[in-house]
C-alpha positions in Angstrom: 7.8 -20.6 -12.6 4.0 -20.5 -11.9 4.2 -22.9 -8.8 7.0 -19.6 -7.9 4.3 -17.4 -9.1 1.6 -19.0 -6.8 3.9 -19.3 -3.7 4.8 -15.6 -4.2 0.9 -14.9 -4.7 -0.3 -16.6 -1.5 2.6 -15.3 1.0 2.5 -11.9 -0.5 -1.3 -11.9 -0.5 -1.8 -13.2 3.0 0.5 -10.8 4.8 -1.0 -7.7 3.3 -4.8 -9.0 4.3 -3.4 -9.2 7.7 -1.5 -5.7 7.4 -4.8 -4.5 6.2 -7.3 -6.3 8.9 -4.5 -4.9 11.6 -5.6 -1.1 10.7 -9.5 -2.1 9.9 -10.5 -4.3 12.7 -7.0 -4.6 15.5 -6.6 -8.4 14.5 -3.2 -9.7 14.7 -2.2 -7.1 17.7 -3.1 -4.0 15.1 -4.5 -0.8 16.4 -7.8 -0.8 14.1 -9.3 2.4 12.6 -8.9 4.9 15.8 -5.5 3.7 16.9 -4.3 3.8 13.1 -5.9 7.1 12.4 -4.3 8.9 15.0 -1.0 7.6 13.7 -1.4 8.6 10.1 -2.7 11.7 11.8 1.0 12.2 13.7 2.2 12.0 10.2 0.3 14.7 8.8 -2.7 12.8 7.6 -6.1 14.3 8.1 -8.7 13.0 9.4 -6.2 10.5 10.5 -9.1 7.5 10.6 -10.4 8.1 7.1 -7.0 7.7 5.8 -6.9 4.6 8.2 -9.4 2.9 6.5 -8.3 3.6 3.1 -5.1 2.4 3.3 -6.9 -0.8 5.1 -9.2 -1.5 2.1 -6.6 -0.9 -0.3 -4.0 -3.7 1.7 -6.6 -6.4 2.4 -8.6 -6.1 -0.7 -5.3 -5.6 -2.6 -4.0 -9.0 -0.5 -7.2 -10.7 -1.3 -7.3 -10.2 -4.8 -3.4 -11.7 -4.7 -4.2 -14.6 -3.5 -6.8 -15.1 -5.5 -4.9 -14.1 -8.6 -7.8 -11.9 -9.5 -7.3 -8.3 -11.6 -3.3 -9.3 -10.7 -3.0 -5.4 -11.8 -4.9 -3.6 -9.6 -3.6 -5.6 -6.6 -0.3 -5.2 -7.4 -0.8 -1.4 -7.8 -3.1 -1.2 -4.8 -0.2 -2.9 -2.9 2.8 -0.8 -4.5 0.8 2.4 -3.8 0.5 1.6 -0.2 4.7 0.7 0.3 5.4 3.6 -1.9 3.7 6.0 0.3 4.9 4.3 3.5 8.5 4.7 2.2 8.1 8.0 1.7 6.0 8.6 4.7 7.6 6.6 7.5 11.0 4.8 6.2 12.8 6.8 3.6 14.5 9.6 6.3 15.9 6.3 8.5 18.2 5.0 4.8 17.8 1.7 3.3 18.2 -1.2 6.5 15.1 -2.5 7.6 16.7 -3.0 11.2 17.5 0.8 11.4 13.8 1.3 10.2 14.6 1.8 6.8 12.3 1.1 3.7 14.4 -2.6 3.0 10.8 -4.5 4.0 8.7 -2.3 2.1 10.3 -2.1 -1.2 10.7 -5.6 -1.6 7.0 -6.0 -0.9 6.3 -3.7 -3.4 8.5 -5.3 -5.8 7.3 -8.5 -5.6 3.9 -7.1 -6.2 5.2 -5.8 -9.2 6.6 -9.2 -9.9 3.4 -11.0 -9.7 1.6 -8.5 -11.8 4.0 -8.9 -14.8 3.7 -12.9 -14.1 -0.1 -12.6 -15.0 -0.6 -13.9 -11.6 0.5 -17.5 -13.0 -1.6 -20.6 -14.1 -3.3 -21.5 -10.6 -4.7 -17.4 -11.0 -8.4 -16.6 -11.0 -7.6 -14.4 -14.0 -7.0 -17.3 -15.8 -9.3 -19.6 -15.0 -11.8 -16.8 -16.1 -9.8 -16.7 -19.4 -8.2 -13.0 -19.1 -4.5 -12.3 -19.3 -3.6 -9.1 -17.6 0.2 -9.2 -17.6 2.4 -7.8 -19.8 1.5 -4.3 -20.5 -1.3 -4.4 -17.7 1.2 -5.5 -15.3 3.0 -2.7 -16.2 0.5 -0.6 -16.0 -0.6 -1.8 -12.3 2.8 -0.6 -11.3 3.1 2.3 -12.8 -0.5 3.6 -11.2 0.8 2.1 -8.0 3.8 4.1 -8.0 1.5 6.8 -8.9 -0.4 6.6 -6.5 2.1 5.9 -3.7 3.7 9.2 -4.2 0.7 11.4 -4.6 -0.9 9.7 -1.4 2.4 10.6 0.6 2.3 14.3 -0.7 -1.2 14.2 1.0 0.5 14.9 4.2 -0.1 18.7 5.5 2.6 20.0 8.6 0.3 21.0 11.9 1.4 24.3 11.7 -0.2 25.1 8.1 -3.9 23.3 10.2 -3.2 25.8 12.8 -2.9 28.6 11.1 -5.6 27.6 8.4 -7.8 27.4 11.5 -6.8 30.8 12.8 -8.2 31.9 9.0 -4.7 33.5 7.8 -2.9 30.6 6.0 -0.6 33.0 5.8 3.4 32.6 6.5 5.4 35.5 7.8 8.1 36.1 5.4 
């Protein structure tokens, strides 16, 4: 179990520093913090590059600290929050297949996440060697602010027209 634990730690880990380094710095054919930012902004997030490198830091540190197997809670919810809101934001209206561009990819990610974090990160974990055990109810707890956090981050989005008309100073709606 903890040599499944660690394999599970490093894969999981590694993709999501590279996820993360793709919208921070363009490595691994990413778009770094401009390209990102005016994607997130064509989904309603504003400024577009602030929420670019947020959701950066949180999936490279949140990688990081999985393959390290260190706070095994806050990376897992670090990670979960970032798959949650991409479900939501991107994957959720195309149903479950991740060939049709469904959330398939992302929910498993996030669930092994949440795996990991109720496995204490397993005996080769940082957490351990430093003598702390953080599963159990802390691994729950990891998820549940991750899922948290994934769903309040994609209600963060705002529709261009309520911008425009914010802009124009009515905020109004006809009725």
């Amino acid at each position: 179990m903890d040599f499944g634990l660690l394999v599970l730690r490093l894969v999981v880990g590694a993709l999501f520093i590279g996820h993360g380094t793709q919208k921070l710095f363009g490595w691994f054919g990413g778009h770094g913090v401009e390209g990102t930012g005016g994607f997130l902004e064509s989904l309603g997030y504003r400024p577009g590059t602030r929420y670019a490198v947020l959701g950066g830091v949180a999936e490279a540190g949140g990688g990081l600290l999985l393959v390290l197997g260190l706070l095994t809670p806050l990376a897992a919810a670090a990670v979960i929050g970032m798959m949650i809101n991409a479900i939501f934001a991107v994957h959720v209206d195309k149903g479950a297949w991740n060939q049709d561009g469904g959330y398939e990819y992302p929910l498993v990610l996030a669930v092994a996440a949440g795996a990991i974090a109720l496995g204490d990160g397993g005996t080769a974990a940082v957490d351990r060697l430093l003598g702390l055990n953080l599963g159990g109810l802390l691994g729950w707890l990891g998820i549940l602010v991750g899922i948290i956090a994934g769903v309040v981050a994609a209600n963060m989005r705002r529709e261009l027209e309520s911008d425009e008309e914010q802009e124009r100073g009515g905020g109004q709606r006809a009725a």
